[in-house]
VEXLUM-251236 format. One record per atom (N, C-alpha, C): x negated, y negated, z negated; atom name. Coordinates in Angstrom, 1 decimal, always signed. Each point is the difference from the previous one (the first is absolute). Layout:
BEGIN
+--------+--------+--------+------+
!     xx !     yy !     zz ! atom !
+--------+--------+--------+------+
!      X !      Y !      Z !   CA !
...
+--------+--------+--------+------+
This chain:
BEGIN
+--------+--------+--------+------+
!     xx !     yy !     zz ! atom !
+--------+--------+--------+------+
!   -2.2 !  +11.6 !  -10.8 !    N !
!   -1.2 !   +0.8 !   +0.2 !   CA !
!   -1.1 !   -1.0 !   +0.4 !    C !
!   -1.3 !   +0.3 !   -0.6 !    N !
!   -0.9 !   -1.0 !   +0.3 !   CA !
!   -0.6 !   +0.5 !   +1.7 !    C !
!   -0.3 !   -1.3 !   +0.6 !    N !
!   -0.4 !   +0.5 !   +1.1 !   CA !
!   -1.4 !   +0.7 !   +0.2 !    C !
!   -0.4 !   +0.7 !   +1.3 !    N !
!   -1.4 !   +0.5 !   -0.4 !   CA !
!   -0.9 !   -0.6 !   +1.0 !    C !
!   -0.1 !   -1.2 !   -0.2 !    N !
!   -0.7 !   -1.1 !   +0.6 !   CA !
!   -0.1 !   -1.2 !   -1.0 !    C !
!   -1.2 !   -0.5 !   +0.6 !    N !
!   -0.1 !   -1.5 !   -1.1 !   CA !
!   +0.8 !   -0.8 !   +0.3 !    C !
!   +0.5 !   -1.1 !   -1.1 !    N !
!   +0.5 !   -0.8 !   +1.1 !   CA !
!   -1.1 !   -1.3 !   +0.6 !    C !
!   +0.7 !   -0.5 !   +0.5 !    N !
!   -0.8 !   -1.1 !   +1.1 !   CA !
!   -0.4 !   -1.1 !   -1.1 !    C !
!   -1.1 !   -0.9 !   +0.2 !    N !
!   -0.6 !   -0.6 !   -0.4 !   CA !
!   -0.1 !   -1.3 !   +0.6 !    C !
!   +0.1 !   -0.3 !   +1.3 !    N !
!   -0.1 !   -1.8 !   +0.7 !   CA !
!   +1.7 !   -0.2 !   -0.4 !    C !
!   -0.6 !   -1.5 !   +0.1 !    N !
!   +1.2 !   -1.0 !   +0.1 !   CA !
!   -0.7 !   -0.8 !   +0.9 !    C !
!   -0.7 !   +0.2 !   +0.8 !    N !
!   -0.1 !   -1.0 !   +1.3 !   CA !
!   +1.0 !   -0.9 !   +0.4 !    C !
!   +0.1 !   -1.2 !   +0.8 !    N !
!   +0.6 !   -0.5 !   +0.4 !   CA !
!   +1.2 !   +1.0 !   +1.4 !    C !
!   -1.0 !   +0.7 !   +0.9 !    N !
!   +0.4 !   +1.0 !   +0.7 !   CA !
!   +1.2 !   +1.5 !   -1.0 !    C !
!   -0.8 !   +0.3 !   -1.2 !    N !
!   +0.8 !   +1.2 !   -0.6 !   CA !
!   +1.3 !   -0.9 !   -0.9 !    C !
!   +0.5 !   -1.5 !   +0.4 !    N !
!   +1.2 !   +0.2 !   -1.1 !   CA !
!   +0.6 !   -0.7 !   +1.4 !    C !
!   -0.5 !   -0.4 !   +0.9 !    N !
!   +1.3 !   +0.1 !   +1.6 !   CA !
!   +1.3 !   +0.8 !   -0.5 !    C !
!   +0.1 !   +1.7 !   +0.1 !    N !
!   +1.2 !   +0.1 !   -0.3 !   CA !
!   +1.0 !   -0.3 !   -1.5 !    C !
!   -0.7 !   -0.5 !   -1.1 !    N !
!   +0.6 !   -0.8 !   -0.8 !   CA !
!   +1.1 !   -1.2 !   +0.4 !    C !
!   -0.5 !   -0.4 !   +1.4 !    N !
!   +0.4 !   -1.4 !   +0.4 !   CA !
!   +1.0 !   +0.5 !   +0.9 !    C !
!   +0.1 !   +1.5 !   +0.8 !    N !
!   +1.2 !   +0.0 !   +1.3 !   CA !
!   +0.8 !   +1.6 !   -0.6 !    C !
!   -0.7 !   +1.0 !   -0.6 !    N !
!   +0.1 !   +1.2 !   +0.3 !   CA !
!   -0.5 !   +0.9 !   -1.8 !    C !
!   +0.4 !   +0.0 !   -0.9 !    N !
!   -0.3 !   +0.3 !   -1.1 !   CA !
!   +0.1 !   +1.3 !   +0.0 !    C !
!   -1.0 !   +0.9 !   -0.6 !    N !
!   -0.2 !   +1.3 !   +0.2 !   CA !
!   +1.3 !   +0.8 !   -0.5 !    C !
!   +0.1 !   +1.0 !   -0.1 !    N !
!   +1.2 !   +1.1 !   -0.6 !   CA !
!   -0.4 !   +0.5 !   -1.4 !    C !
!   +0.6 !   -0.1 !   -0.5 !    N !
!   +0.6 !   +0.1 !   -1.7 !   CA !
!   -0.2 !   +1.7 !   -0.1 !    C !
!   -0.7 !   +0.4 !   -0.6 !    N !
!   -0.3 !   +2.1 !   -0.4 !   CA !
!   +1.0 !   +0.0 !   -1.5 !    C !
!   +0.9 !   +0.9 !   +0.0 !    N !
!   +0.3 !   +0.6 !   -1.0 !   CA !
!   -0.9 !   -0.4 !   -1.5 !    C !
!   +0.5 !   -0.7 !   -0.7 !    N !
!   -0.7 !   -0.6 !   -1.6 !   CA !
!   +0.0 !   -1.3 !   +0.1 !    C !
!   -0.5 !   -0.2 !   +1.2 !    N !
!   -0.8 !   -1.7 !   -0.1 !   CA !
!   +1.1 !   -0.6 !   -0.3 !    C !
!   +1.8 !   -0.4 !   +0.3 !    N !
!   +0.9 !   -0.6 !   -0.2 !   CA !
!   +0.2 !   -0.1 !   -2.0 !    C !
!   +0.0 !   +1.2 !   +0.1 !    N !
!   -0.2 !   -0.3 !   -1.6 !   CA !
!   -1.1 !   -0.3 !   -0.8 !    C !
!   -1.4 !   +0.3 !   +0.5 !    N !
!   -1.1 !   -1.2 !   -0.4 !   CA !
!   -0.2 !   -1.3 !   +0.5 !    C !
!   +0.7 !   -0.7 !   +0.5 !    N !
!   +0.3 !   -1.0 !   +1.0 !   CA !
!   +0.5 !   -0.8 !   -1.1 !    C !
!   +1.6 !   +0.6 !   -0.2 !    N !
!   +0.6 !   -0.8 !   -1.4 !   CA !
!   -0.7 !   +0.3 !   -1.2 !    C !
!   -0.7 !   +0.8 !   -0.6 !    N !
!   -0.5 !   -0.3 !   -1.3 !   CA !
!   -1.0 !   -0.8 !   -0.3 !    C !
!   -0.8 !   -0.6 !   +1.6 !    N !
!   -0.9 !   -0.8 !   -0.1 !   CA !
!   +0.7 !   -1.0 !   -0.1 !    C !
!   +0.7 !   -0.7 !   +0.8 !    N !
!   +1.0 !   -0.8 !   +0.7 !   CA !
!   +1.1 !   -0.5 !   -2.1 !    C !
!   +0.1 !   +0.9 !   -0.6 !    N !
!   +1.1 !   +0.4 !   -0.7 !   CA !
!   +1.4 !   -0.3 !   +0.0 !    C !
!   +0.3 !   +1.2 !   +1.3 !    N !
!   +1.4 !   +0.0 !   +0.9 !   CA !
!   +0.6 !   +1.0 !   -0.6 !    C !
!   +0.7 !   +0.0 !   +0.0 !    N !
!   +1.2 !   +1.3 !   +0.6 !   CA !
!   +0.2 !   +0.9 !   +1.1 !    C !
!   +0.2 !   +1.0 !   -0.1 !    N !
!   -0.4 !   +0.8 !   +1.8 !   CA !
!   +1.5 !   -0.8 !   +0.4 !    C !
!   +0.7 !   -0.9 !   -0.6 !    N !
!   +1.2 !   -0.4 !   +0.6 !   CA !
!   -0.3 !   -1.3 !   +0.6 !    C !
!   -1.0 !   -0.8 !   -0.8 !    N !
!   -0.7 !   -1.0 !   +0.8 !   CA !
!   -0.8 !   +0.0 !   +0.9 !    C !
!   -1.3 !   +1.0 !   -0.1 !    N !
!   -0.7 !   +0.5 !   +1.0 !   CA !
!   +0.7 !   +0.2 !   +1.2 !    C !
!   +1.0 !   +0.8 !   -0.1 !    N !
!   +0.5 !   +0.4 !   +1.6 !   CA !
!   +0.7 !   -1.4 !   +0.6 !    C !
!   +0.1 !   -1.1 !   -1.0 !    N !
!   +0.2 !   -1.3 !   +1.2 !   CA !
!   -1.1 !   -0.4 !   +0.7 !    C !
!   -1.0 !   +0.7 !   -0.4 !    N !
!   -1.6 !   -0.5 !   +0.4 !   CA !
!   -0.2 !   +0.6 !   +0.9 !    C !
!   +0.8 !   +1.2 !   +0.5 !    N !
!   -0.4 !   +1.1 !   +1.0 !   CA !
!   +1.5 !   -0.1 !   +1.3 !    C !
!   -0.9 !   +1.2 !   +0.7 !    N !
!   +0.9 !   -0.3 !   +1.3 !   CA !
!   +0.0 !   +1.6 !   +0.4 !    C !
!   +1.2 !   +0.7 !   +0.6 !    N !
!   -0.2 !   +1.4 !   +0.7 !   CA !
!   -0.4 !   -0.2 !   +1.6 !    C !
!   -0.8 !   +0.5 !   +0.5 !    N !
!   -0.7 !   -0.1 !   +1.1 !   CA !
!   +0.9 !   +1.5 !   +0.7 !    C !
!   +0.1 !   -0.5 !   +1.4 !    N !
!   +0.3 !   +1.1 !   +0.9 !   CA !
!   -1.5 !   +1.5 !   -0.3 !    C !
!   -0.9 !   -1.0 !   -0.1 !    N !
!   -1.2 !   +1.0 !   -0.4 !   CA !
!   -1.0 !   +0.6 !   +1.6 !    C !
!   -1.0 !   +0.9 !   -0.7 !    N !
!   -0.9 !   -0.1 !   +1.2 !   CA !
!   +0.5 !   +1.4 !   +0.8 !    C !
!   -0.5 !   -0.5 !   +1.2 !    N !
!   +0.5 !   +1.0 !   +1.1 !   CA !
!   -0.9 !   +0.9 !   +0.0 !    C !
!   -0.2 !   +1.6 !   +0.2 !    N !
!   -0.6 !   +0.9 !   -0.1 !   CA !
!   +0.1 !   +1.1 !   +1.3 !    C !
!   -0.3 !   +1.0 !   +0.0 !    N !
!   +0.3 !   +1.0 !   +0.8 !   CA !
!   -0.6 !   +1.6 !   -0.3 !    C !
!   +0.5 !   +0.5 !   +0.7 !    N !
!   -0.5 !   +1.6 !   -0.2 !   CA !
!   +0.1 !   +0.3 !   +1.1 !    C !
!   -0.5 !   +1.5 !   +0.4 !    N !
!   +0.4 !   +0.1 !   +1.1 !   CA !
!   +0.8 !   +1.7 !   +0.0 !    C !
!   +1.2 !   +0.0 !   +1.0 !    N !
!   +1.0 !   +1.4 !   -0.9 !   CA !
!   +0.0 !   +0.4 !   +1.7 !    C !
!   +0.1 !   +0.6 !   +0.4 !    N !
!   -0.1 !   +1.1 !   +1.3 !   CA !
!   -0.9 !   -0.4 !   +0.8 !    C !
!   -1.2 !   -0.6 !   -0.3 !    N !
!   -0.5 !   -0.9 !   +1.0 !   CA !
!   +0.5 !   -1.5 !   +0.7 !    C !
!   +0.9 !   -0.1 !   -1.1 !    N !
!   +0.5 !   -1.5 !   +0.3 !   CA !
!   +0.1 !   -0.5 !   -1.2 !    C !
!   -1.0 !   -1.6 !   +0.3 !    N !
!   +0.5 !   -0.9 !   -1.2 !   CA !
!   +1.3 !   -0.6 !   -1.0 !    C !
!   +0.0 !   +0.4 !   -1.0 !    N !
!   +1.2 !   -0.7 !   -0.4 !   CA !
!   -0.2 !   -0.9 !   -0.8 !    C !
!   +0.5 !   -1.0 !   +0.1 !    N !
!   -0.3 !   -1.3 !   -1.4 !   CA !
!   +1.4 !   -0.5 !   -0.7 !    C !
!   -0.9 !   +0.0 !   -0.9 !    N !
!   +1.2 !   -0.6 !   -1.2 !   CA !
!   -0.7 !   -0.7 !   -1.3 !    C !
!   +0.9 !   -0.9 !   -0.3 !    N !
!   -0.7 !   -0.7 !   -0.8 !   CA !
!   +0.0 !   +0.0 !   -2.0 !    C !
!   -1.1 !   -0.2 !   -0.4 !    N !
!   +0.4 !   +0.2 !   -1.7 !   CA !
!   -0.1 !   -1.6 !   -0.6 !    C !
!   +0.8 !   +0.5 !   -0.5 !    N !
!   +1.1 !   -2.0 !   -0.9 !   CA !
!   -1.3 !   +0.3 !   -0.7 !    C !
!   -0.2 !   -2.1 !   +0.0 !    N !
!   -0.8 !   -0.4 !   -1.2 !   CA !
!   +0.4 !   -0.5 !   -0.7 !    C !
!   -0.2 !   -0.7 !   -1.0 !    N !
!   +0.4 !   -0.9 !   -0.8 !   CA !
!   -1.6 !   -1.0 !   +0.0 !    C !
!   +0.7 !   -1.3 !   +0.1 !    N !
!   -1.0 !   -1.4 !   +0.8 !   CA !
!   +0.1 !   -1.2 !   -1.3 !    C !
!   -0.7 !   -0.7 !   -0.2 !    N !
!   +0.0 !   -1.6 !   -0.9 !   CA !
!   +0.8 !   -0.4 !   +0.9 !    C !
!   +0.9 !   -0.7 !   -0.3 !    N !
!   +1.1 !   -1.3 !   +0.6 !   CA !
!   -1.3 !   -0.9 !   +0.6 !    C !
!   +0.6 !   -0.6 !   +1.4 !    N !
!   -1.1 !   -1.4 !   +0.4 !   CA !
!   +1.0 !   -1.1 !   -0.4 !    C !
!   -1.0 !   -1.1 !   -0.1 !    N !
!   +0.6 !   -1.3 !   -0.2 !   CA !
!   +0.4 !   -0.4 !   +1.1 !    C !
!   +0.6 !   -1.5 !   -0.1 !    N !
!   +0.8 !   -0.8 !   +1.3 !   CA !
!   -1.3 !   +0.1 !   +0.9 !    C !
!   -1.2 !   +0.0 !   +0.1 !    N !
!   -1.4 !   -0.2 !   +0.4 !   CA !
!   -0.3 !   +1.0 !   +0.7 !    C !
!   +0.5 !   +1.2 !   -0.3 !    N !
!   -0.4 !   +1.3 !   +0.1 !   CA !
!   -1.3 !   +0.6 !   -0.9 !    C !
!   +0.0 !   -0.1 !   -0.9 !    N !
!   -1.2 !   +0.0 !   -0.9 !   CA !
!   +0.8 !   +1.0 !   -0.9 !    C !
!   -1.0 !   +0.8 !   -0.4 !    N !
!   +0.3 !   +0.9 !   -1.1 !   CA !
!   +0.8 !   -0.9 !   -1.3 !    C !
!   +1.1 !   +0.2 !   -0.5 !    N !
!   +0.6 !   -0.2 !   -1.5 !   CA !
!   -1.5 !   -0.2 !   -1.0 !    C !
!   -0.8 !   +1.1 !   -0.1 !    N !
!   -1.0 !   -0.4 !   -1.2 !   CA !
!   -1.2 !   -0.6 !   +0.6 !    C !
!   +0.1 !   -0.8 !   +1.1 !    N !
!   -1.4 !   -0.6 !   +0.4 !   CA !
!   +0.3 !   -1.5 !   -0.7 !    C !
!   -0.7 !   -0.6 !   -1.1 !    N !
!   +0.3 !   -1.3 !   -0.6 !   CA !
!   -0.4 !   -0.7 !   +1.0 !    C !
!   -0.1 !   -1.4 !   +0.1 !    N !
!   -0.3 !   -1.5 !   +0.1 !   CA !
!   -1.1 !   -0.2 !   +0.7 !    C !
!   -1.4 !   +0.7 !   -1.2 !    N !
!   -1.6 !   +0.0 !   +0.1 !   CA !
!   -0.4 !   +1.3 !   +1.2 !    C !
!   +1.0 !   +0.4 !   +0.3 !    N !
!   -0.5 !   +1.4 !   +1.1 !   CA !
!   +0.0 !   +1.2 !   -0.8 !    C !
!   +0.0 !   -0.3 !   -1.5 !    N !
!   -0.4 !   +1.8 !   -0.5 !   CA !
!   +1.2 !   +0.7 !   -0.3 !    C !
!   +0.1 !   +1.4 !   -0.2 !    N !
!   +1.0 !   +0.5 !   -1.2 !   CA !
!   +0.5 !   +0.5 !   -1.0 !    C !
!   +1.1 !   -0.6 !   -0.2 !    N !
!   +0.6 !   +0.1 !   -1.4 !   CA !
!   +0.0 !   +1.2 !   -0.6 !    C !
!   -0.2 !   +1.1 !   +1.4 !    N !
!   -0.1 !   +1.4 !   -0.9 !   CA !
!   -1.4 !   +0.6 !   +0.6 !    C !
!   -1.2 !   -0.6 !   +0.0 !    N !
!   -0.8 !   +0.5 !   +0.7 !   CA !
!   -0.7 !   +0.9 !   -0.7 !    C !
!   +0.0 !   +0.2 !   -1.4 !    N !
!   -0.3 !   +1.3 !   -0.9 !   CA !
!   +0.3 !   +1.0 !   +0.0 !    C !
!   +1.8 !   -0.1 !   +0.8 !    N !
!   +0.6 !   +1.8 !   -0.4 !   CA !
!   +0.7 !   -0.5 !   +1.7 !    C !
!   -0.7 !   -0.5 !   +1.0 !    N !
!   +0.5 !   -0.2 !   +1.4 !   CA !
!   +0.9 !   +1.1 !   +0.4 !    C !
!   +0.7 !   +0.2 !   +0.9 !    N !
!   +0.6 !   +1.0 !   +0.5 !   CA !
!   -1.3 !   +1.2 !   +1.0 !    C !
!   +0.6 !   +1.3 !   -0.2 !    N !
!   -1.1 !   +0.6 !   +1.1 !   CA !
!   -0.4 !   -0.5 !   +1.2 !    C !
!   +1.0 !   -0.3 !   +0.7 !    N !
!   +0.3 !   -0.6 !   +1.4 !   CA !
!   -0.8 !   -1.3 !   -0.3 !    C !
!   -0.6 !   -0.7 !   -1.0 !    N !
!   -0.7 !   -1.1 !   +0.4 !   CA !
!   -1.5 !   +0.9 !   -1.1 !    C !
!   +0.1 !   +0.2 !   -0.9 !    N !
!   -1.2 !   +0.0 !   -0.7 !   CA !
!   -1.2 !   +1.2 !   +0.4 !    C !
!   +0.7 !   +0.7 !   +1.3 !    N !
!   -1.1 !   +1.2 !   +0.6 !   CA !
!   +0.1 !   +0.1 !   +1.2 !    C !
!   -0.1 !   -1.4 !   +0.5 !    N !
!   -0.3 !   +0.1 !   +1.7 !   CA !
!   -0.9 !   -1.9 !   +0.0 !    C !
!   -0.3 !   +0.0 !   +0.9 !    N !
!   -0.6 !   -1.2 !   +0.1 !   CA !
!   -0.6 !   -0.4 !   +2.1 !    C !
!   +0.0 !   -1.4 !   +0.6 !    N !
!   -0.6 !   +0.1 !   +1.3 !   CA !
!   -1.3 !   +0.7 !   -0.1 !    C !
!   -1.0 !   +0.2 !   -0.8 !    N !
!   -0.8 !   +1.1 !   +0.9 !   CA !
!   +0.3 !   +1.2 !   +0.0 !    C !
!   +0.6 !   +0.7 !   -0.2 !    N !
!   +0.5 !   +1.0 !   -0.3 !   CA !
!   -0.1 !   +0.6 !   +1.3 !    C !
!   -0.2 !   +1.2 !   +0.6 !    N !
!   +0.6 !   +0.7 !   +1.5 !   CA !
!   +0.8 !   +0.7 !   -0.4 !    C !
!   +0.6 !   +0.4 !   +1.4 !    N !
!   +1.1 !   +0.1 !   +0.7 !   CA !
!   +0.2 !   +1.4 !   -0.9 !    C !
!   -0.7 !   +0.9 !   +0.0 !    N !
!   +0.0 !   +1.3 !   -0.7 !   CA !
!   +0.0 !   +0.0 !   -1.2 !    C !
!   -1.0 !   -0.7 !   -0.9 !    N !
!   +0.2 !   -0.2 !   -1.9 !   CA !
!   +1.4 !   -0.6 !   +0.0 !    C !
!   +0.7 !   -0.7 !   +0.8 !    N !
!   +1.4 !   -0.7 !   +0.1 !   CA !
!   +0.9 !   +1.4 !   -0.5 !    C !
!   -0.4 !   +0.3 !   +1.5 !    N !
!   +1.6 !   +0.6 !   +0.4 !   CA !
!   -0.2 !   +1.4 !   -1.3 !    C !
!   -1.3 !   +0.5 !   -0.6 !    N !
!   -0.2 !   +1.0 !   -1.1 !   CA !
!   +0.8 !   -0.7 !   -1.0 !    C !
!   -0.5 !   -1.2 !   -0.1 !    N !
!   +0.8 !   -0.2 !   -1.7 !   CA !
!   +1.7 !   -0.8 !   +0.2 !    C !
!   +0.3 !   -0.1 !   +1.3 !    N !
!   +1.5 !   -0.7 !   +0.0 !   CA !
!   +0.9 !   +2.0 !   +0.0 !    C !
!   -0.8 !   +1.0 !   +0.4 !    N !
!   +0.9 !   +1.6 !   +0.1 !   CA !
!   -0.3 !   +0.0 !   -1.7 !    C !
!   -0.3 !   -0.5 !   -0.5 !    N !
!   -0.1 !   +0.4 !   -1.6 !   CA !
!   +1.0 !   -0.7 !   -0.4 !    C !
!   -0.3 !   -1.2 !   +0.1 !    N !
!   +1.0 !   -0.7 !   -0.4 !   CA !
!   +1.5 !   +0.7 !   +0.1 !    C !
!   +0.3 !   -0.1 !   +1.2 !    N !
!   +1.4 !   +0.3 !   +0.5 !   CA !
!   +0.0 !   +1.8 !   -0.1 !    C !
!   -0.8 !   +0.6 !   -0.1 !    N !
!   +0.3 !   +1.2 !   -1.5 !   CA !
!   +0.8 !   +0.3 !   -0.4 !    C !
!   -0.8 !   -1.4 !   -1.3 !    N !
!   +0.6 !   -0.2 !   -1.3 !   CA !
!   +1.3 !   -0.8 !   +0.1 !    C !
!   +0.2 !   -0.6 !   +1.2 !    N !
!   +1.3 !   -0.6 !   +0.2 !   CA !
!   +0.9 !   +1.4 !   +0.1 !    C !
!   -0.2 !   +0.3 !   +0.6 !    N !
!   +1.0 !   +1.2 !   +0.7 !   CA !
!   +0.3 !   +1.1 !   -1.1 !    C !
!   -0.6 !   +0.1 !   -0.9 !    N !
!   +0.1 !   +0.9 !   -0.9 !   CA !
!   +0.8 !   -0.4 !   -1.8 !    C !
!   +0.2 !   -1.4 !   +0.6 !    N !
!   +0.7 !   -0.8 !   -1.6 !   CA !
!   +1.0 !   -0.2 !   +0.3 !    C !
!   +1.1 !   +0.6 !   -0.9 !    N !
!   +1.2 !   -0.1 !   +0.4 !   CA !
!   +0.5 !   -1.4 !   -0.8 !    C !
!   -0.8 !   -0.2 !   -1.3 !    N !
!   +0.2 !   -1.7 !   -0.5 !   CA !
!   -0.4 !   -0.8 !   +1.3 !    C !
!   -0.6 !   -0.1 !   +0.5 !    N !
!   -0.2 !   -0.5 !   +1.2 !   CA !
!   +0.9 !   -0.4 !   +1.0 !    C !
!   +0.3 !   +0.8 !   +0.2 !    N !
!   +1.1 !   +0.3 !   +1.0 !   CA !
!   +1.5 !   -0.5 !   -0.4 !    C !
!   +0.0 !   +0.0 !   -1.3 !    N !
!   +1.1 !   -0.7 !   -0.2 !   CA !
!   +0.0 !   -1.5 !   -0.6 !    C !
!   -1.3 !   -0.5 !   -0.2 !    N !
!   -0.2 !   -1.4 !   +0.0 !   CA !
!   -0.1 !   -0.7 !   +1.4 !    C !
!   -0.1 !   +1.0 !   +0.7 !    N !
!   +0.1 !   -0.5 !   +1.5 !   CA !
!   +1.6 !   +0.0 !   +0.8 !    C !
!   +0.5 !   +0.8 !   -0.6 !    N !
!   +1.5 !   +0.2 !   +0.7 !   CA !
!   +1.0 !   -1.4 !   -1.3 !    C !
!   -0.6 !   -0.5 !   -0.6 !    N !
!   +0.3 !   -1.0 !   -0.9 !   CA !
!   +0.1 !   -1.3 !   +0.3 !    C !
!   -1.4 !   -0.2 !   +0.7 !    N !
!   -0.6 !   -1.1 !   +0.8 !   CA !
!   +1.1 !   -0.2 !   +0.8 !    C !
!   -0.3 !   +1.3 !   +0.8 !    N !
!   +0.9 !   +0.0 !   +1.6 !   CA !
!   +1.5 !   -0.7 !   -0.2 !    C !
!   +0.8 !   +1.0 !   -0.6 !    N !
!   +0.8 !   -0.3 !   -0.6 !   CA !
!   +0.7 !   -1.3 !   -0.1 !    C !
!   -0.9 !   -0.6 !   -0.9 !    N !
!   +0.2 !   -1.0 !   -0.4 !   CA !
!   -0.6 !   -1.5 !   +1.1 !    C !
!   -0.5 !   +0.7 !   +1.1 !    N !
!   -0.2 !   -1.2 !   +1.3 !   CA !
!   -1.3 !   -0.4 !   -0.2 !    C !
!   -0.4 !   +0.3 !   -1.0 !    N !
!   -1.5 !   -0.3 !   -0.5 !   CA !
!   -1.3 !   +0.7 !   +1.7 !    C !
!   +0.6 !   -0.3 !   +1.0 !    N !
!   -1.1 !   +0.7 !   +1.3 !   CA !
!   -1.1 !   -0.8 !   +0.5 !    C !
!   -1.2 !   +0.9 !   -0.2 !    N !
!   -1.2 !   -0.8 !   +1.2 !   CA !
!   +0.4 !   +0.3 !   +1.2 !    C !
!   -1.1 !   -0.3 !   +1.3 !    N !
!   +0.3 !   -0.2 !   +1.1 !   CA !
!   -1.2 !   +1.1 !   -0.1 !    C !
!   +0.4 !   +0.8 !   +0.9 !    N !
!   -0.9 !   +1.2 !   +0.7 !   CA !
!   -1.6 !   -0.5 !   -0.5 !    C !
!   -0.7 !   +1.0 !   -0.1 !    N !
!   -1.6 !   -0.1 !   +0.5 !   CA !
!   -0.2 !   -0.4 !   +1.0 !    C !
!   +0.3 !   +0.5 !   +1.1 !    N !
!   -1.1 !   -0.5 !   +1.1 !   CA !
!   +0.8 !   -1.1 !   +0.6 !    C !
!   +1.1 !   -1.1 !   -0.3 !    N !
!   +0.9 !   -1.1 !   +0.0 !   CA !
!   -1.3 !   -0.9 !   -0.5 !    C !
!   -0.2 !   +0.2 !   -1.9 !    N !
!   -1.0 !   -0.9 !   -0.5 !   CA !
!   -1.7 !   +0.1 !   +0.4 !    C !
!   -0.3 !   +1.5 !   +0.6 !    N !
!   -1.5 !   +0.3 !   +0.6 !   CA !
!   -0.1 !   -1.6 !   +1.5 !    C !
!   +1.3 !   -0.4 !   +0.9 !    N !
!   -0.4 !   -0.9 !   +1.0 !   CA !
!   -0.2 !   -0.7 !   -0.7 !    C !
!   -0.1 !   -0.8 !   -1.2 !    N !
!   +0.0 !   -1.2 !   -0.6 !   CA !
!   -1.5 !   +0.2 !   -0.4 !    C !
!   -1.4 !   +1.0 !   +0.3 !    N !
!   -1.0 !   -0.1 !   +0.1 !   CA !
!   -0.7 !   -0.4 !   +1.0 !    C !
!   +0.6 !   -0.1 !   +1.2 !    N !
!   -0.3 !   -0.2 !   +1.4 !   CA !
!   +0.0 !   -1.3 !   +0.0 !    C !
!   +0.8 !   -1.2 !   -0.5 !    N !
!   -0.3 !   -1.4 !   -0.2 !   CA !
!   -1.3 !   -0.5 !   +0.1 !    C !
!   +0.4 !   -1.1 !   +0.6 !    N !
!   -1.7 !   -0.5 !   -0.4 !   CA !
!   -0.3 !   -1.0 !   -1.3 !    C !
!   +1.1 !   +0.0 !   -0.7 !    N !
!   -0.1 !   -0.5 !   -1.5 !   CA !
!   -0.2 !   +1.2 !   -1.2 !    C !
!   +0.3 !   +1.2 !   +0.6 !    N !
!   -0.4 !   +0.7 !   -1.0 !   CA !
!   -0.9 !   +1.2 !   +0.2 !    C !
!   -0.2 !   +0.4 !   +1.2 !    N !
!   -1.6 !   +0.3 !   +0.8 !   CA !
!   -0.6 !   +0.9 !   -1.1 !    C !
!   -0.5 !   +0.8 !   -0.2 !    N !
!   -1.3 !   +0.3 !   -1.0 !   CA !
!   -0.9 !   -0.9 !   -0.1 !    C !
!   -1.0 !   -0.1 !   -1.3 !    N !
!   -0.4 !   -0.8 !   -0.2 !   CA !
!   -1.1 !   +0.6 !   -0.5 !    C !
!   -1.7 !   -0.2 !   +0.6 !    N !
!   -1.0 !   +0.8 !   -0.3 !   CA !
!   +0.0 !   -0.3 !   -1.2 !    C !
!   -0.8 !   +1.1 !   -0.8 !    N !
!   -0.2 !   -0.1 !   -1.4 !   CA !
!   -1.5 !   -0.8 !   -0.6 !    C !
!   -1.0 !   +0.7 !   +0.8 !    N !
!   -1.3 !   -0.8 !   -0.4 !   CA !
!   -0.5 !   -0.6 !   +1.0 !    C !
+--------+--------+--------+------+
C-alpha cells in the first residue's frame, strides 16, 4: 500500500548518518521492489536483509503500560556497520525504490511526523502475513539484527553525531 505521505527528499550529509550505523525498516513490497531493481530473487534479496527483534511499542490495558515489540525486517550492515546497499561513493544502490524505513523519514523530521509515519509503517507490517513469514525465514535461518535501540547508541558517538544539513 502506498504510503499517505511524501516521501523525503534530502540526502544531506546529516539524512544518510543512518545509512552508515542504523538502516531504516523494510514495509511490506519494498523487498520485492528492492530485487527487481537490484534483479534478484526474493531468494537473493533476503541475503540482503536481516529479521530485527523490531520496534518496541505500547498500549496501555487496565491503566497499565504494556510493551511489546513488532518484528522488522532490516538491510544486512556491512563489516563497517553500514547499510548492505550504501556503495563506495556514499549513495544507494536502491535509492529509487529505498525501503519505507529509509525513503519517508529524514534528520529534520520531528519527533511526531516520525513516530505518525513509523505506526503506519508497522500497520502495514503487522497486517502481512507474507511478511511475517519472510521474517520467521530470516530468523530462522540466523539471518538476526541487533535490537533498535542496541544500534540507536551508535548515534550518541562522536563520529557519528548528527550532522547539520545547511
Amino acid at each position: 500500500m502506498k504510503p499517505p505521505f511524501d516521501r523525503t527528499i534530502c540526502a544531506c550529509e546529516g539524512c544518510r548518518t543512518p545509512c552508515r550505523v542504523m538502516p531504516g525498516f523494510i514495509a511490506p513490497g519494498d523487498a520485492a521492489r528492492m530485487a527487481g531493481h537490484l534483479g534478484l530473487t526474493e531468494a537473493q534479496i533476503e541475503e540482503k536483509l536481516l529479521a530485527s527483534p523490531g520496534a518496541r511499542v505500547g498500549k496501555f490495558e487496565g491503566g497499565e503500560l504494556k510493551t511489546f515489540r513488532i518484528h522488522t525486517i532490516v538491510p544486512a550492515r556491512k563489516e563497517d556497520g553500514s547499510c548492505v546497499f550504501l556503495q563506495g561513493d556514499g549513495k544507494c544502490s536502491v535509492h529509487s525504490v529505498a525501503p519505507f524505513g529509509c525513503s519517508h523519514f529524514d534528520w529534520h523530521m520531528g519527533k511526531e511526523e516520525g513516530d505518525r509515519r513509523s505506526a503506519w509503517g508497522l500497520r502495514q507490517i503487522m497486517s502481512s502475513m507474507e511478511y511475517a513469514e519472510m521474517w520467521r525465514r530470516l530468523d530462522d535461518a540466523g539471518r538476526v539484527s541487533e535490537p533498535p535501540e542496541v544500534l540507536r547508541k551508535q548515534f550518541d558517538k562522536p563520529e557519528v553525531r548528527r550532522k547539520k544539513c545547511h
